[in-house]
Every structure is written in C-alpha cells, then in structure tokens.
N, C-alpha and C positions, 0 to 999 in steps of 0.2 A: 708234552707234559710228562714229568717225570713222576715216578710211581714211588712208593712207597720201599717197595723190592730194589730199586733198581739205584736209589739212593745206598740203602743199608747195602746192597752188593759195593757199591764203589767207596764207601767207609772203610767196609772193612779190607778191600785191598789195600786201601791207602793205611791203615791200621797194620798190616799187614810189611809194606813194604816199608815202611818208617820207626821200623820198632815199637809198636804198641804208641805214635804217638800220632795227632790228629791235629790239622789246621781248621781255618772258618771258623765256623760260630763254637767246636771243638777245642778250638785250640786252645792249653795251660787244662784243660777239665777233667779228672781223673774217668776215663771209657773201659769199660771192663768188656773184653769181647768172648762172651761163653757161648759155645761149641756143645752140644745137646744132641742126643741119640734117643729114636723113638722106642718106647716100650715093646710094641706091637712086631713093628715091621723094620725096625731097625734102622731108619732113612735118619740122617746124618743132617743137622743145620746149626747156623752160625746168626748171632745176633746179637749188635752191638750195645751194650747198656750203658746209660750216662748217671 
C-alpha cells in the first residue's frame, strides 16, 4: 500500500526531472511545486499543488 508521502515524494522527482511537467492523472494540469521552510526549526519540505 502506498502512502500518502511516498506518492507526493515520487511526483515531485518526476516533477523534478521532467521540467516541472507531470504524466497520469497529472498530465496537461498546471502543478505548482512549493518548497516551504519551518518558522521554528528551520526543517525544509516540498509539496506538490494541483
């Protein structure tokens, strides 16, 4: 069973190594993929928006 995480982790390589563009149920959909830094503690993530 695939997670939640582990989806959005293999989007965004594929987002990633295709120049921002994305197949599947993706494909032709404008994906915005913003890149967020925590206030606190500084920890670094990545989340694909459709």
């Amino acid at each position: 069973m695939s997670t939640s995480s582990d989806s959005n982790s293999r989007n965004i390589e594929e987002f990633r190594a295709n120049h921002g563009r994305l197949g599947g149920s993706f494909a032709g959909a404008p994906v915005l993929l913003l890149h967020t830094r925590g206030r606190k503690a500084s920890f670094c993530s990545d989340s694909g928006v459709r």
